[in-house]
CHARMM-style PDB file with segment names, atoms N, HN, CA, C and O in Angstrom:
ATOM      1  N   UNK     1     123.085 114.145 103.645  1.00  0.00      PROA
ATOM      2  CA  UNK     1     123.488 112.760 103.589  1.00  0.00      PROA
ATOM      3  C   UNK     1     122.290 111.869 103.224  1.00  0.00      PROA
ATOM      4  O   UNK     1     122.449 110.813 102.612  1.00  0.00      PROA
ATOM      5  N   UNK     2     120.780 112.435 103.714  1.00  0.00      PROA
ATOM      6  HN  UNK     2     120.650 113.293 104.211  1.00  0.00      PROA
ATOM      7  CA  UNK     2     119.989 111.412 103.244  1.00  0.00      PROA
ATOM      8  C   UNK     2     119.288 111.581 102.119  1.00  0.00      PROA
ATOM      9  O   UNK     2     118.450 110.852 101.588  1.00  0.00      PROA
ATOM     10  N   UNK     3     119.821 112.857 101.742  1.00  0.00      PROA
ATOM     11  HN  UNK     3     120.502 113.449 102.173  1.00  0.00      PROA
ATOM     12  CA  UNK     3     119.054 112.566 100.170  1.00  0.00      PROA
ATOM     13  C   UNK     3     119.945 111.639  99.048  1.00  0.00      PROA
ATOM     14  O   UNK     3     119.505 110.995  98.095  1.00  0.00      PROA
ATOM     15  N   UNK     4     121.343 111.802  99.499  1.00  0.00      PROA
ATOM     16  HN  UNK     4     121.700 112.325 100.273  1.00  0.00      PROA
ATOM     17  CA  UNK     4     122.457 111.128  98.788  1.00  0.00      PROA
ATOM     18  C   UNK     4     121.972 109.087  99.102  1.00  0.00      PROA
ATOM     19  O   UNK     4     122.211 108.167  98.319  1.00  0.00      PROA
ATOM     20  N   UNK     5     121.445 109.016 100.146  1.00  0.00      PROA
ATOM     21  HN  UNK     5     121.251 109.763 100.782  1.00  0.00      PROA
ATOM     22  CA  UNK     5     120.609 107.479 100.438  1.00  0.00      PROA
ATOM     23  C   UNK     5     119.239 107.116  99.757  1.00  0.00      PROA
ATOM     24  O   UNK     5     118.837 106.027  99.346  1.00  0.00      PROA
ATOM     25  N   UNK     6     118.619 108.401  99.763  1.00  0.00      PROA
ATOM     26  HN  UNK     6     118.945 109.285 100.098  1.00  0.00      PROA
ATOM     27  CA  UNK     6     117.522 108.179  98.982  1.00  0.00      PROA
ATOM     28  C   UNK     6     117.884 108.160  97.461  1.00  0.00      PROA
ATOM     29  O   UNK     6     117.251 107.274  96.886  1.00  0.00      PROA
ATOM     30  N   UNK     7     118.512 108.698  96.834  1.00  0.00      PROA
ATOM     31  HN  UNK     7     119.026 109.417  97.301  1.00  0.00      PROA
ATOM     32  CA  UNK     7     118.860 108.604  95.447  1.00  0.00      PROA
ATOM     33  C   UNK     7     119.470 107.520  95.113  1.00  0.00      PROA
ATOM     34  O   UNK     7     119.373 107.030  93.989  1.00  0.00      PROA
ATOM     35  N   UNK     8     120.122 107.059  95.996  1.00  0.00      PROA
ATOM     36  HN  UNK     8     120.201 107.458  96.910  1.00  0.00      PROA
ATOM     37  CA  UNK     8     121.035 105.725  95.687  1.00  0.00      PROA
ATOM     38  C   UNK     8     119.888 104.492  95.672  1.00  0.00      PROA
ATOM     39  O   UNK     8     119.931 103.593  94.832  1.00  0.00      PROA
ATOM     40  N   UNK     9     118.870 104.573  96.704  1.00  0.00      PROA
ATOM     41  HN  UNK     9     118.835 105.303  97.387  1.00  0.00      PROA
ATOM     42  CA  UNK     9     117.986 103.663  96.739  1.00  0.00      PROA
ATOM     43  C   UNK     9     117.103 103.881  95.588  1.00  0.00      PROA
ATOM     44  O   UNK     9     116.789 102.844  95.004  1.00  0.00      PROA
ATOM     45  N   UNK    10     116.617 104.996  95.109  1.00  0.00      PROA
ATOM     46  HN  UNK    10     116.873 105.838  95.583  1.00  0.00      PROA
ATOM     47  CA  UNK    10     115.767 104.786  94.050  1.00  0.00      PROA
ATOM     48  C   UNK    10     116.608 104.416  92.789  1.00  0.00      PROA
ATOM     49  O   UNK    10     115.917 104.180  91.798  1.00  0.00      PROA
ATOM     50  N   UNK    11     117.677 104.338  92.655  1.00  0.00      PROA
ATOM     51  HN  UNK    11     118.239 104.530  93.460  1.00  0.00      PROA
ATOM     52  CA  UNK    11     118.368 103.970  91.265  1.00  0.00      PROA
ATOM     53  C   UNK    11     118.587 102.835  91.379  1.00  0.00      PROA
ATOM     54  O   UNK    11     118.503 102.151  90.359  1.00  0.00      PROA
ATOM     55  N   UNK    12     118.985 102.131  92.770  1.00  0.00      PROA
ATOM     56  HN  UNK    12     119.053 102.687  93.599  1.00  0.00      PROA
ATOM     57  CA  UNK    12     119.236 100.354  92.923  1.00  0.00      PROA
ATOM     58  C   UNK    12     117.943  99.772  92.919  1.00  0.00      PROA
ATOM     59  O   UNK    12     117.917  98.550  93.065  1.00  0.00      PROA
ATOM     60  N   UNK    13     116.878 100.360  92.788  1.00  0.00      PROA
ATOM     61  HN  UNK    13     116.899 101.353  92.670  1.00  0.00      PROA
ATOM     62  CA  UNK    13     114.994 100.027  92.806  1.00  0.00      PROA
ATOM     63  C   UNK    13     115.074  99.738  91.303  1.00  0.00      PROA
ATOM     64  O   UNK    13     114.762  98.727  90.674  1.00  0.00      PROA
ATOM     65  N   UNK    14     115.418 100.537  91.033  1.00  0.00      PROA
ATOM     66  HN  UNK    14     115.672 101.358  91.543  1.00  0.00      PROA
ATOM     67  CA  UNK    14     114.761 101.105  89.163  1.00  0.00      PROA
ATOM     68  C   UNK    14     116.031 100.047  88.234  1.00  0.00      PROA
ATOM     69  O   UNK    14     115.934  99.736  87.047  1.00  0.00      PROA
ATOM     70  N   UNK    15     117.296  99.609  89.286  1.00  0.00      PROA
ATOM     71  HN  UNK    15     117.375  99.861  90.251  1.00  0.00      PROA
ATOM     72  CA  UNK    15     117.621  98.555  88.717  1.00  0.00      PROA
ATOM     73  C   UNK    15     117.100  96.917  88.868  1.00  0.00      PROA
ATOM     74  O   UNK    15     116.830  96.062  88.024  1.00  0.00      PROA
ATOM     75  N   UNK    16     117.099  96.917  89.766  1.00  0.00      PROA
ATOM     76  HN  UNK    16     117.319  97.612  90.452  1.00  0.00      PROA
ATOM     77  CA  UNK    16     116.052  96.168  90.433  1.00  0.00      PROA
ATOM     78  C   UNK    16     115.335  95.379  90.022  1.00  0.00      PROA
ATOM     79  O   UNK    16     115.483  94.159  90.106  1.00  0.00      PROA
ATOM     80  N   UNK    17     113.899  96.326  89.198  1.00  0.00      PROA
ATOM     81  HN  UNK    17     113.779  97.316  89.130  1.00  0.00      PROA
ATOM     82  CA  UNK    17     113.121  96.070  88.583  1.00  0.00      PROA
ATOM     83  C   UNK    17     113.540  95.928  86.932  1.00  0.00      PROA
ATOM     84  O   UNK    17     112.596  95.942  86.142  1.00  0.00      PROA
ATOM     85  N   UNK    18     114.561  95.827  86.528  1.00  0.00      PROA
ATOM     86  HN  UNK    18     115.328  95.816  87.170  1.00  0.00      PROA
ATOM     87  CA  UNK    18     114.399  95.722  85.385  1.00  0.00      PROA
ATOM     88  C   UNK    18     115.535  94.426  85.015  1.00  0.00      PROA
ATOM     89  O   UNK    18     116.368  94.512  84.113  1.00  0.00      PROA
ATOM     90  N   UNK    19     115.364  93.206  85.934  1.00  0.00      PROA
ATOM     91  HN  UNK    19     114.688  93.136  86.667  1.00  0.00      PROA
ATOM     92  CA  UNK    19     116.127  92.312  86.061  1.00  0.00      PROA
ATOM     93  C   UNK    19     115.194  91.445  85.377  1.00  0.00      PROA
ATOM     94  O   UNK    19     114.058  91.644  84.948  1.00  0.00      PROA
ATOM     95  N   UNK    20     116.061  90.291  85.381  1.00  0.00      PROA
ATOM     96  HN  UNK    20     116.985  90.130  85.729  1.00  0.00      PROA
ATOM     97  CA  UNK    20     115.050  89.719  84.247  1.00  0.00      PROA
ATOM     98  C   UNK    20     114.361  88.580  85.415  1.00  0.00      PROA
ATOM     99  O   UNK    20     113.250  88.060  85.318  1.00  0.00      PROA
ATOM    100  N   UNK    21     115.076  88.432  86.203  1.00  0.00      PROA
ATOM    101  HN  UNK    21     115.978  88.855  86.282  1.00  0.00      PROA
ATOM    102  CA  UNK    21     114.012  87.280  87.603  1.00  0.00      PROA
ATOM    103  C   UNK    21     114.188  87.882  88.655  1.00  0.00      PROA
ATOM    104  O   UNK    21     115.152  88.512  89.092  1.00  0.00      PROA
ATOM    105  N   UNK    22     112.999  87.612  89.126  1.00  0.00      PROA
ATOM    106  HN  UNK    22     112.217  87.100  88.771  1.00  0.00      PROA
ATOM    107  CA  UNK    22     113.123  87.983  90.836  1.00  0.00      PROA
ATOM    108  C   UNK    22     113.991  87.954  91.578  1.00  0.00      PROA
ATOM    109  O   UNK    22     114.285  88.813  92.410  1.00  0.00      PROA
ATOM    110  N   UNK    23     114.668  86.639  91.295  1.00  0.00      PROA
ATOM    111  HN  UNK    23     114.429  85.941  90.619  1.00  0.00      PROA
ATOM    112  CA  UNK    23     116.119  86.553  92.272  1.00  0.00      PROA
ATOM    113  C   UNK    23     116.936  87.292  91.961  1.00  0.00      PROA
ATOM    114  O   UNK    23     117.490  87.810  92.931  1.00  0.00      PROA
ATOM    115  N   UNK    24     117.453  87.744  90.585  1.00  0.00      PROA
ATOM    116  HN  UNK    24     117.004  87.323  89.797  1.00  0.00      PROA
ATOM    117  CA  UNK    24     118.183  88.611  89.993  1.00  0.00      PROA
ATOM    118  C   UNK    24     118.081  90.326  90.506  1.00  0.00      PROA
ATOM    119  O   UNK    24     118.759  91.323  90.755  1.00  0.00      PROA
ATOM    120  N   UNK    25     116.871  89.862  90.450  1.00  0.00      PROA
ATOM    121  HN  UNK    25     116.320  89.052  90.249  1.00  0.00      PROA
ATOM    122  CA  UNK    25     116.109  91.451  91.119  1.00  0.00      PROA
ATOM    123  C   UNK    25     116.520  91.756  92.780  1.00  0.00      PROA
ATOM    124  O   UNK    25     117.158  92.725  93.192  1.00  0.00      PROA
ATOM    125  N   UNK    26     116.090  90.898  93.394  1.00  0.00      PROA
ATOM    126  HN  UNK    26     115.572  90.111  93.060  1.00  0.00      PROA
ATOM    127  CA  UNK    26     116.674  90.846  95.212  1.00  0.00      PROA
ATOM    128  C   UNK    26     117.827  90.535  95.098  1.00  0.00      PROA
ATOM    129  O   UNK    26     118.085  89.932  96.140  1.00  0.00      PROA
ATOM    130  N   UNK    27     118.970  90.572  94.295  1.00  0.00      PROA
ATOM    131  HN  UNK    27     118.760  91.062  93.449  1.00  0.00      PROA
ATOM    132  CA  UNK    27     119.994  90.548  95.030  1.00  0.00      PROA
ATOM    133  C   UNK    27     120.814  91.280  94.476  1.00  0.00      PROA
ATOM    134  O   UNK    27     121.940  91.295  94.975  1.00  0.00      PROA
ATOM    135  N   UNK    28     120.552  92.140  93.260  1.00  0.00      PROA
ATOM    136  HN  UNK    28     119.638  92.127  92.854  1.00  0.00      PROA
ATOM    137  CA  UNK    28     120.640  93.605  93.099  1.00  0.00      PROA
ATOM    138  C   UNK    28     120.569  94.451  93.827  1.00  0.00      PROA
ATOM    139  O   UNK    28     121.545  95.151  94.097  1.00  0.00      PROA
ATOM    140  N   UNK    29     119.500  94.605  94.300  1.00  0.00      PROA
ATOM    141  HN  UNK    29     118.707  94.036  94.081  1.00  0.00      PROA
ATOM    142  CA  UNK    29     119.013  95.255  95.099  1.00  0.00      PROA
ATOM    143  C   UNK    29     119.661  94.956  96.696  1.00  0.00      PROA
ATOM    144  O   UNK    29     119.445  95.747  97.614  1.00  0.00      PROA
ATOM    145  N   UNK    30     120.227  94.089  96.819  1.00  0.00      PROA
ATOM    146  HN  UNK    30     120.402  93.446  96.073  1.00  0.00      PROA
ATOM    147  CA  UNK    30     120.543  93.975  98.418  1.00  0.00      PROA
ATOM    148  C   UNK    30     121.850  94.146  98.411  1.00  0.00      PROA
ATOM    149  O   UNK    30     122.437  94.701  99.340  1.00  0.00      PROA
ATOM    150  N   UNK    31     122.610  93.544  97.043  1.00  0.00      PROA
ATOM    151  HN  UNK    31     122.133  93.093  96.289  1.00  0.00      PROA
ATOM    152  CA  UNK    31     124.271  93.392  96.994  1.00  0.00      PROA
ATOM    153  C   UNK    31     124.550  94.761  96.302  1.00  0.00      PROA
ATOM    154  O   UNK    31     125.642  95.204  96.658  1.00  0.00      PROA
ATOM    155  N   UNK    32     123.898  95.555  95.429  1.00  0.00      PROA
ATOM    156  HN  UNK    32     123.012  95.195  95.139  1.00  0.00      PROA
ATOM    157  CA  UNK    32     123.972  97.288  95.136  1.00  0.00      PROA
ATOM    158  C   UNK    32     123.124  98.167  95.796  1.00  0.00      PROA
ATOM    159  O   UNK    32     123.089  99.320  95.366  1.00  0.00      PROA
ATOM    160  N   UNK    33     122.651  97.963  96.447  1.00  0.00      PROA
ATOM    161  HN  UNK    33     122.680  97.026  96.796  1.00  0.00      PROA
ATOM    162  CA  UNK    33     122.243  99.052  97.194  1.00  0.00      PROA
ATOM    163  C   UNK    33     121.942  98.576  98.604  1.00  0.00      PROA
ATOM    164  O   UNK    33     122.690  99.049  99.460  1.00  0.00      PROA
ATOM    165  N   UNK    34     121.177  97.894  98.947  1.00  0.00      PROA
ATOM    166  HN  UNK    34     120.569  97.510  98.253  1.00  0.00      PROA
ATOM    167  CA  UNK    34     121.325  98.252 100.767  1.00  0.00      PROA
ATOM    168  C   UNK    34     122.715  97.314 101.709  1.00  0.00      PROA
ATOM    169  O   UNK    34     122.946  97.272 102.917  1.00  0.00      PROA
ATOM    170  N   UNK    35     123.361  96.714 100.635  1.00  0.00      PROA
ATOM    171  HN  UNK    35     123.173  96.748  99.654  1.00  0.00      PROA
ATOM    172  CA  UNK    35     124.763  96.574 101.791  1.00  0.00      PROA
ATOM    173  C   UNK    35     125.323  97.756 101.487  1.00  0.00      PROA
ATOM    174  O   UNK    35     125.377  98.596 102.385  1.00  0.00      PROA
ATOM    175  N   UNK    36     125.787  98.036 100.336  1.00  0.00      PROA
ATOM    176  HN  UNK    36     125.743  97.354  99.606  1.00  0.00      PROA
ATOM    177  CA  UNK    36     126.744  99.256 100.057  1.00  0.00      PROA
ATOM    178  C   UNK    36     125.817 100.914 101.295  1.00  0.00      PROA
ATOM    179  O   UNK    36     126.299 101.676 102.133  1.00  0.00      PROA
ATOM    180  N   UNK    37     124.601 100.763 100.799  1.00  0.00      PROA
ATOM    181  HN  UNK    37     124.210 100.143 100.118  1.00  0.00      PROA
ATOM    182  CA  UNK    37     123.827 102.037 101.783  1.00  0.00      PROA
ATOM    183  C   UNK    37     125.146 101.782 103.117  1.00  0.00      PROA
ATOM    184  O   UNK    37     126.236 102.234 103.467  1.00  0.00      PROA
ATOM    185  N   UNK    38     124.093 100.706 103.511  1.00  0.00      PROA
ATOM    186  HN  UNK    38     123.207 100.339 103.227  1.00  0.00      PROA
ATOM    187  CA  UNK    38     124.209 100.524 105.202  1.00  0.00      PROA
ATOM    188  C   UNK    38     125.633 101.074 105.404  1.00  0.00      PROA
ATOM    189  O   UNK    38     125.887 102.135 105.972  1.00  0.00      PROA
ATOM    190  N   UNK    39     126.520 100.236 104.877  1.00  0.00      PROA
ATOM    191  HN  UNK    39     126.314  99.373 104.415  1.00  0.00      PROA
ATOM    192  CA  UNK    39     128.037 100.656 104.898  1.00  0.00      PROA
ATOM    193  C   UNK    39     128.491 102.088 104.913  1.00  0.00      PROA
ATOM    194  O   UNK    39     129.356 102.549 105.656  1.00  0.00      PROA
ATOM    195  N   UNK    40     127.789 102.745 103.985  1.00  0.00      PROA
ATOM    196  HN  UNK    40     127.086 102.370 103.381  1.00  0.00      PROA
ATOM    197  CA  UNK    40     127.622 104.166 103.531  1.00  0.00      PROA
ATOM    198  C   UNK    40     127.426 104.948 105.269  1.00  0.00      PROA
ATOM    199  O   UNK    40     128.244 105.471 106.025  1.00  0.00      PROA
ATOM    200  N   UNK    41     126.101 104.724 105.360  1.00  0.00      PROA
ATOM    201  HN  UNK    41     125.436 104.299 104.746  1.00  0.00      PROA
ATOM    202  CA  UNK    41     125.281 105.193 106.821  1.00  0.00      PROA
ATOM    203  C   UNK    41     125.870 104.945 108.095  1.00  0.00      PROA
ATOM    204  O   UNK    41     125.698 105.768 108.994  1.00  0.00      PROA
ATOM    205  N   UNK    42     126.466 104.030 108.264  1.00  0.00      PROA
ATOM    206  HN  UNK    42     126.606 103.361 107.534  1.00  0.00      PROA
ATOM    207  CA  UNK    42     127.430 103.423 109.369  1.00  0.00      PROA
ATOM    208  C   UNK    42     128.445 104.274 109.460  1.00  0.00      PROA
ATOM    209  O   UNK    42     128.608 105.045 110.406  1.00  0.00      PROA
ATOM    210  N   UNK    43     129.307 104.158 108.306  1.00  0.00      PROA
ATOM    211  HN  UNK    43     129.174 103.531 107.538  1.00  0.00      PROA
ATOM    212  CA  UNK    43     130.547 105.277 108.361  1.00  0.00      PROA
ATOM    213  C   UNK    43     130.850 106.477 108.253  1.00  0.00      PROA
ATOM    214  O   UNK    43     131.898 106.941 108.703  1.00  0.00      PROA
ATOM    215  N   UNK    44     129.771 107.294 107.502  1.00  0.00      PROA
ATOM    216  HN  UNK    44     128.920 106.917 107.136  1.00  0.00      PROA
ATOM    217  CA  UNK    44     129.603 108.787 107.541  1.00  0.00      PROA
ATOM    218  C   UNK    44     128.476 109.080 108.786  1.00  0.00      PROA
ATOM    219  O   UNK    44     127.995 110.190 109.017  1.00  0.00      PROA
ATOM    220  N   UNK    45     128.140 107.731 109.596  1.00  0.00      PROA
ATOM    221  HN  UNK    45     128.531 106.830 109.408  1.00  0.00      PROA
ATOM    222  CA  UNK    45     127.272 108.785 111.237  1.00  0.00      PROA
ATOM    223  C   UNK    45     128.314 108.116 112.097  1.00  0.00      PROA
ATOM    224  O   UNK    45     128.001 107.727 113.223  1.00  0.00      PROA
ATOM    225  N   UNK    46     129.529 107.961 111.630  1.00  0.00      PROA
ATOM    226  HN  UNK    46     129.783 108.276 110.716  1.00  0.00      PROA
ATOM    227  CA  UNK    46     130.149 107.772 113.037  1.00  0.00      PROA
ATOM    228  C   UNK    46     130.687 108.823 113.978  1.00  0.00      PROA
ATOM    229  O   UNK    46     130.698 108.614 115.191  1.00  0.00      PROA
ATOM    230  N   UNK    47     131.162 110.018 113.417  1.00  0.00      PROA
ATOM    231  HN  UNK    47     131.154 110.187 112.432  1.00  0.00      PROA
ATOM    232  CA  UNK    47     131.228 111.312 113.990  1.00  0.00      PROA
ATOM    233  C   UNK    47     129.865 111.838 115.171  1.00  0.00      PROA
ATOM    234  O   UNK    47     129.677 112.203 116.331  1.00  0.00      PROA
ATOM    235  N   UNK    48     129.249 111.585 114.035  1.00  0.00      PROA
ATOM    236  HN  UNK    48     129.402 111.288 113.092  1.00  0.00      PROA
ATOM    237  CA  UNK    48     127.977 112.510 115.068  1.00  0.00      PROA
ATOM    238  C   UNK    48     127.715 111.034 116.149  1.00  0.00      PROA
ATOM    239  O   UNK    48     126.843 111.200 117.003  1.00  0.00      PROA
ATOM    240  N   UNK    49     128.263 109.955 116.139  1.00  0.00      PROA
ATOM    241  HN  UNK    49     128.972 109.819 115.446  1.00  0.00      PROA
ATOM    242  CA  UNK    49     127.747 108.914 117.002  1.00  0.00      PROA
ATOM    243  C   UNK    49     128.684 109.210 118.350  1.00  0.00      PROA
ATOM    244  O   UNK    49     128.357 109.120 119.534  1.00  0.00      PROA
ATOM    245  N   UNK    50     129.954 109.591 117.766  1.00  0.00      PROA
ATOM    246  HN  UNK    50     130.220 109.663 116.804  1.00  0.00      PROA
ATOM    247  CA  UNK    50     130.857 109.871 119.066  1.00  0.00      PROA
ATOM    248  C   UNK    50     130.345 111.679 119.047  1.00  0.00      PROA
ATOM    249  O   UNK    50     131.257 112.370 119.501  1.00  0.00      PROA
ATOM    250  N   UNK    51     129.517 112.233 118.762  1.00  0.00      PROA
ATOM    251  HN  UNK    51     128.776 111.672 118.393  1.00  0.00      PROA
ATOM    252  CA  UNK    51     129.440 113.145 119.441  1.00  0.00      PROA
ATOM    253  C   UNK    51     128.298 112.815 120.702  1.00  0.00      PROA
ATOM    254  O   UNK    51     128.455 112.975 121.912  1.00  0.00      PROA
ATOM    255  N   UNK    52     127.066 112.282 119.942  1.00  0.00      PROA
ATOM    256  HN  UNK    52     126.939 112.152 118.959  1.00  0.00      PROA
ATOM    257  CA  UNK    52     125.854 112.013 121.086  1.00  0.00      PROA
ATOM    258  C   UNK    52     126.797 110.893 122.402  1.00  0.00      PROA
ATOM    259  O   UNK    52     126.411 110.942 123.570  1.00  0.00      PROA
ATOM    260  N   UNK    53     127.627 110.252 122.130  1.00  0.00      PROA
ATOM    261  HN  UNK    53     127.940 110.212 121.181  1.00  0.00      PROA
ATOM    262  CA  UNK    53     127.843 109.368 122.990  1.00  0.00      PROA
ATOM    263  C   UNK    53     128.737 110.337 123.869  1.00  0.00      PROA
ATOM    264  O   UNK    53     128.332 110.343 125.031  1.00  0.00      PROA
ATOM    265  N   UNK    54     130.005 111.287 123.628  1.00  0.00      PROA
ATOM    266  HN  UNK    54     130.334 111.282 122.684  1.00  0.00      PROA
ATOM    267  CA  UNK    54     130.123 112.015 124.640  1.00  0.00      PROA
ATOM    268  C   UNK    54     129.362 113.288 125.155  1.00  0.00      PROA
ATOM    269  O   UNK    54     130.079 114.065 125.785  1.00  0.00      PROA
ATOM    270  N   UNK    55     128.108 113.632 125.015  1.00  0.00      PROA
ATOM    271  HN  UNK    55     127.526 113.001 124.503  1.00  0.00      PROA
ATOM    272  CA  UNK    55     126.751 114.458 125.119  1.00  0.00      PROA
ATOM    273  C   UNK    55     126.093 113.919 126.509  1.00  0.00      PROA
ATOM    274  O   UNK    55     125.656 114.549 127.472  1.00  0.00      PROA
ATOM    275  N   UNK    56     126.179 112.606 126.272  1.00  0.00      PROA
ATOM    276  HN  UNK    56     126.535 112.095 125.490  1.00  0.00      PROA
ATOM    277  CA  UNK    56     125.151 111.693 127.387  1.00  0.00      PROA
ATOM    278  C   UNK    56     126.195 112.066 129.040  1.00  0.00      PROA
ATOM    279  O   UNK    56     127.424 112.133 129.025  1.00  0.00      PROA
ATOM    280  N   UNK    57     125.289 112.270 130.380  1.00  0.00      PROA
ATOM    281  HN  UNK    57     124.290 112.216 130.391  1.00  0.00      PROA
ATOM    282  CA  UNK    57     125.958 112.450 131.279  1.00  0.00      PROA
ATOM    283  C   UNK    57     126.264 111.158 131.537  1.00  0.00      PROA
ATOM    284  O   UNK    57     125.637 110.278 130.947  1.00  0.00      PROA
ATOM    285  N   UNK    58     127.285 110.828 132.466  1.00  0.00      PROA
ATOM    286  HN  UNK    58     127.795 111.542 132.946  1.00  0.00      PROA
ATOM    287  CA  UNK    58     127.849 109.355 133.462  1.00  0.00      PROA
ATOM    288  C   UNK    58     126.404 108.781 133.890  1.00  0.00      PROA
ATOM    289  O   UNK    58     125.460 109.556 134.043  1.00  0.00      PROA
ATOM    290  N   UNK    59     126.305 107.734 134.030  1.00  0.00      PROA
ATOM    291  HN  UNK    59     127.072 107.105 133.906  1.00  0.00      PROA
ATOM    292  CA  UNK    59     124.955 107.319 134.744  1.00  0.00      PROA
ATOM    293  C   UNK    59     125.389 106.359 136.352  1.00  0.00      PROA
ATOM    294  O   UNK    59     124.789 105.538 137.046  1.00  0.00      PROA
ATOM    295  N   UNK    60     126.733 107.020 136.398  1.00  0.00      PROA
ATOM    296  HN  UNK    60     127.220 107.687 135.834  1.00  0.00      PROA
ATOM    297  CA  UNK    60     127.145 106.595 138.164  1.00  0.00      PROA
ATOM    298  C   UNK    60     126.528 107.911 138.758  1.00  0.00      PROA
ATOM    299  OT1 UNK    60     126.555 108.113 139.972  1.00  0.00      PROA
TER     300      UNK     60
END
Protein backbone atom coordinates (compact mmCIF):
# COMPACT_ATOMS: atom_id res chain seq x y z
CA UNK A 1 0.00 0.00 0.00
CA UNK A 2 2.85 2.39 0.57
CA UNK A 3 4.64 2.11 -2.33
CA UNK A 4 1.25 2.65 -4.26
CA UNK A 5 1.46 6.36 -1.88
CA UNK A 6 4.81 6.89 -2.69
CA UNK A 7 4.32 6.68 -6.46
CA UNK A 8 1.31 8.67 -6.41
CA UNK A 9 3.26 11.36 -4.51
CA UNK A 10 6.16 11.43 -6.75
CA UNK A 11 3.96 11.87 -9.93
CA UNK A 12 1.67 14.72 -8.14
CA UNK A 13 5.51 16.34 -7.29
CA UNK A 14 6.72 16.01 -10.89
CA UNK A 15 3.29 17.61 -11.68
CA UNK A 16 3.66 20.03 -9.43
CA UNK A 17 6.66 21.33 -10.57
CA UNK A 18 5.92 21.81 -13.92
CA UNK A 19 3.06 24.36 -13.29
CA UNK A 20 3.52 27.43 -14.55
CA UNK A 21 3.08 29.46 -10.81
CA UNK A 22 3.58 28.53 -7.56
CA UNK A 23 0.08 28.72 -6.67
CA UNK A 24 -0.75 26.54 -9.54
CA UNK A 25 1.92 24.32 -8.29
CA UNK A 26 0.48 24.03 -4.38
CA UNK A 27 -2.66 23.33 -5.25
CA UNK A 28 -1.91 20.59 -7.58
CA UNK A 29 -0.20 19.20 -5.46
CA UNK A 30 -2.62 19.38 -2.44
CA UNK A 31 -6.02 19.03 -4.57
CA UNK A 32 -4.13 15.78 -6.71
CA UNK A 33 -2.30 14.31 -4.52
CA UNK A 34 -2.33 14.73 -0.77
CA UNK A 35 -6.25 15.09 -0.35
CA UNK A 36 -6.90 12.26 -2.75
CA UNK A 37 -3.57 10.25 -0.72
CA UNK A 38 -5.02 10.98 2.67
CA UNK A 39 -8.47 9.74 1.52
CA UNK A 40 -6.68 6.81 -0.07
CA UNK A 41 -4.74 6.00 3.52
CA UNK A 42 -7.76 6.58 5.71
CA UNK A 43 -9.86 4.06 3.86
CA UNK A 44 -7.68 1.20 2.91
CA UNK A 45 -6.16 1.29 7.00
CA UNK A 46 -9.47 1.06 8.23
CA UNK A 47 -9.46 -2.75 8.55
CA UNK A 48 -6.24 -3.07 10.18
CA UNK A 49 -7.56 0.05 12.48
CA UNK A 50 -10.48 -2.14 13.71
CA UNK A 51 -8.14 -4.84 14.04
CA UNK A 52 -5.48 -2.96 16.54
CA UNK A 53 -8.53 -1.41 18.22
CA UNK A 54 -10.05 -4.87 19.05
CA UNK A 55 -6.20 -6.21 20.00
CA UNK A 56 -6.03 -3.51 22.84
CA UNK A 57 -7.20 -5.12 26.36
CA UNK A 58 -10.36 -3.16 28.38
CA UNK A 59 -8.58 -0.59 30.47
CA UNK A 60 -11.44 -1.15 33.39
Amino acid sequence: MYVIAIAWLYVTILMAATETTVVAGILTLVFYGLAPLALFLWLFGTPQRHRNKAKLPDAE
